[in-house]
N, C-alpha and C positions, 0 to 999 in steps of 0.2 A: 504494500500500500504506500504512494507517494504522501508524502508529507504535506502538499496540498489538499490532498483529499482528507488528510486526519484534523488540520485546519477547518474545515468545510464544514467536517462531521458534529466537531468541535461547535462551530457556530451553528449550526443549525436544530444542534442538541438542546443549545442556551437556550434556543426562542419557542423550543419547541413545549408542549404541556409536558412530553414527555416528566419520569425521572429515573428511569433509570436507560440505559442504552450499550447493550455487548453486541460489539462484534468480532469475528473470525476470519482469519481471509486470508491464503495461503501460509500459514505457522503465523500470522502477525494477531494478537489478543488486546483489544482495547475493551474496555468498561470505565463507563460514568454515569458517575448519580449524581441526582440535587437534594442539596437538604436545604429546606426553610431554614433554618436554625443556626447561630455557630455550634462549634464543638462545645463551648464550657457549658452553655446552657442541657445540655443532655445527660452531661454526668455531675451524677445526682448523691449526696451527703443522706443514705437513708437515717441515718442514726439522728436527725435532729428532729428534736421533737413539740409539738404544741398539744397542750392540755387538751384531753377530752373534754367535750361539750358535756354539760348533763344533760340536755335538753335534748342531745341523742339517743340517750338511753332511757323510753319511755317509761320503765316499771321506775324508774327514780326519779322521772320526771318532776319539779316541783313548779309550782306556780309562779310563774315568771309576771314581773311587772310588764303591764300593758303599753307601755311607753318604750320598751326597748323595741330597736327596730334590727329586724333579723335580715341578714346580706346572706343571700343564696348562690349556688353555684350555677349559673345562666347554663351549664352544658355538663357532659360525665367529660372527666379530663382526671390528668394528675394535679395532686395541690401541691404546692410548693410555699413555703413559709418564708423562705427568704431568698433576696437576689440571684445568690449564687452560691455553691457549695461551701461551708467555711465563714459564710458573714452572717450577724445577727439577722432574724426575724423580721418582719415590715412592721409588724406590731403585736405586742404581748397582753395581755388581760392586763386590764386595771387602766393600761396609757391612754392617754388623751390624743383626739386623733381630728384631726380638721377634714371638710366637705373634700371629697376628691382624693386625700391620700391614698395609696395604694395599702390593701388587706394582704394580699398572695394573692397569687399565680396560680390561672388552671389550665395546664397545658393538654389540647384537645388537638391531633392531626398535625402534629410541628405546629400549632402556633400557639402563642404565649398569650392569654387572655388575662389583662389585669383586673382584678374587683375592688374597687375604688368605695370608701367611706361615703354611702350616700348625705351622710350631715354631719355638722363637729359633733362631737362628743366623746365617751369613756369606753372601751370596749369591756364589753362584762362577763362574756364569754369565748370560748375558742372551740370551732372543731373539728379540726384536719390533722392529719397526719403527713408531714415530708415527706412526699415519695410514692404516697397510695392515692389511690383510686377515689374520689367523690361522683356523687351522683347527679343527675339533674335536680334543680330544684333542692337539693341537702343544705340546710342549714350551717352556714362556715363563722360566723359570727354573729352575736348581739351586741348592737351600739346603742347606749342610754344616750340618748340626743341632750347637749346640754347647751 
């Protein structure tokens, strides 16, 4: 295979939906893939952790104030607690958290979906895991609007 045509294949790979693309062609082996994502963001720190919710666990469920507002998981993705492998948390029970700050990360399909503090206020609960699985619609926090 000339080296124009691996250019070619090359660009034509980029623009294409493709993501992945092998070929063979007299002993010569080319393979390429696309990843949404860079590298650091896919490897993942399972060991860090956020407090279970109790609010998950229905038989202990307690009666929650009706003024907390519950931030859901818009899609089933992984939850992510913090930026990147190795750095604190985006926010921990108890902190004070202004309109828009970012909660974590639910990574759905390669892409990074932030859940952003829909009001200021105090976060009073937590309930994800670094690393696992959440559901549609799963309850990831309660924010007492203050």
């Amino acid at each position: 295979m000339e080296e124009r045509e691996i250019y070619n294949l090359i660009e034509r790979f980029e623009t294409s939906s493709l993501t992945v693309l092998e070929v063979e062609a007299d002993g010569f082996h080319l393979r390429m893939e696309k990843s949404g994502q860079p590298q650091q963001l896919q490897q993942i720190d399972k060991d860090l952790r956020v407090p279970a919710m109790q609010s998950l666990q229905p038989a202990q469920k307690e009666p929650q104030s009706s003024n907390f507002i519950e931030v859901k998981s818009p899609i089933v993705g992984i939850y992510y607690a913090a930026p990147e492998p190795g750095k604190p948390p985006f926010v921990t029970v108890g902190q004070q958290v202004k309109q828009g700050q970012v909660l974590c990360v639910v990574e759905a399909m390669k892409m990074m979906n932030e859940l952003k503090s829909p009001v200021d206020g105090i976060i009073r609960s937590a309930g994800g895991v670094n690393g696992e699985l959440v559901e549609f619609d799963q309850v990831l926090f309660e924010v007492e609007p203050c």
